[in-house]
C-alpha positions in Angstrom: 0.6 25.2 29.6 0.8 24.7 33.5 0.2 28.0 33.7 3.0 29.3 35.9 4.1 32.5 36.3 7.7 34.3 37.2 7.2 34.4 41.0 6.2 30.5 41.4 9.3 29.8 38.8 11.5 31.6 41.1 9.9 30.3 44.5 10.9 26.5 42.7 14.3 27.8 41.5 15.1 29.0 45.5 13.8 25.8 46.5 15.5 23.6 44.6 18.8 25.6 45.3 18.5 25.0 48.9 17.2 21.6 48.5 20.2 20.2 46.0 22.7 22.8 46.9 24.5 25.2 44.3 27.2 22.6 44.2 24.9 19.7 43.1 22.7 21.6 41.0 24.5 21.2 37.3 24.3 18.1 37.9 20.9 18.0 39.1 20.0 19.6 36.2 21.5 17.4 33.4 20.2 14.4 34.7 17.1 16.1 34.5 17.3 17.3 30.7 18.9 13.8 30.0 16.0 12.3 31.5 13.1 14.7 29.6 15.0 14.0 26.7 14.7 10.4 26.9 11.0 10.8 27.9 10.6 12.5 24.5 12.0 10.8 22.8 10.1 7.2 23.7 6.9 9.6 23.0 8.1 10.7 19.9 8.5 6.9 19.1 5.7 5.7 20.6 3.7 8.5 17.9 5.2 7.2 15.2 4.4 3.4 16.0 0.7 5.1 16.1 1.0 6.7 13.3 2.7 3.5 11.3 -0.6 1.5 12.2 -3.5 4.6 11.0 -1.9 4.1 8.3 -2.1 0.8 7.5 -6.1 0.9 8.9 -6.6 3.6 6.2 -4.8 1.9 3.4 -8.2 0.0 2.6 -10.1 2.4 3.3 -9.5 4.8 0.7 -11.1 2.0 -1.8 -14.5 2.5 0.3 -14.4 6.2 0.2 -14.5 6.4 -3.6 -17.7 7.9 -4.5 -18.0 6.1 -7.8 -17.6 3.1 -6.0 -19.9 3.6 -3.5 -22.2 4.5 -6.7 -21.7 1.8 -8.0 -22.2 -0.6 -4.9 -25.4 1.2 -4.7 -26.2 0.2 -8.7 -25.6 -2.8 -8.2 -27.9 -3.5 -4.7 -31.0 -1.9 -6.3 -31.2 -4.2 -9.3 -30.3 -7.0 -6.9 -33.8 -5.9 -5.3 -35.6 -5.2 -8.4 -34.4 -8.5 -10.0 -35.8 -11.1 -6.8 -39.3 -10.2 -6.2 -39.7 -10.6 -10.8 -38.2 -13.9 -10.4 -40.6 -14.9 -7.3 -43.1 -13.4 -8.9 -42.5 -15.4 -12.5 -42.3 -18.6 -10.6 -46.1 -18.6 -9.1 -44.8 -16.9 -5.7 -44.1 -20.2 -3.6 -40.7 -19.4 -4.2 -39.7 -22.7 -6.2 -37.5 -22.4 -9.2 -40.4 -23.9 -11.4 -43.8 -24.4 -10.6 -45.2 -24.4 -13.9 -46.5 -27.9 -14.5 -47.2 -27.3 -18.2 -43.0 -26.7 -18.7 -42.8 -30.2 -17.3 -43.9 -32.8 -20.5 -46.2 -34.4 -17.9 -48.4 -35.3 -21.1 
């Protein structure tokens, strides 16, 4: 991952022996795992708080995926289309619900 290799792990290992001391060093070194365990586990947490809320973003969207679905949203827009220029086009274009005078009585 970091790419490290045995002589720069053992360059850090003397360091940190003369920096903490071999007295302090257990020590040293469980507050340090304590500490990446904590860190972990907050990530781990923090994931599956993530993952809790993809999940409810996808629980819709499985209902939009369905191909017959989508097949029949599709259906259902093309006769929308066919069905509104017939209907302009029955009532004389001007787009008014009846512009036949002769429906009217007006004699």
């Amino acid at each position: 991952m970091f790419d490290i290799g045995w002589t720069e792990m053992a360059l850090v290992a003397v360091l940190i022996i003369v920096v903490v001391g071999p007295k302090e060093l257990p020590v040293v070194l469980r507050t340090i795992g304590r500490a990446v365990s904590r860190a972990r586990a907050m990530a781990q947490e923090f994931r599956d708080s993530i993952d809790e809320i993809a999940d409810e973003a996808d629980l819709g969207k499985e209902v939009f995926d369905d191909p017959q679905l989508e097949k029949f949203r599709l259906d259902a827009e093309k006769k929308a289309l066919s069905i509104q220029p017939r209907t302009v086009a029955a009532n004389g274009g001007d787009g008014t619900p009846e512009s036949d005078t002769s429906k009217s009585g007006g004699g």
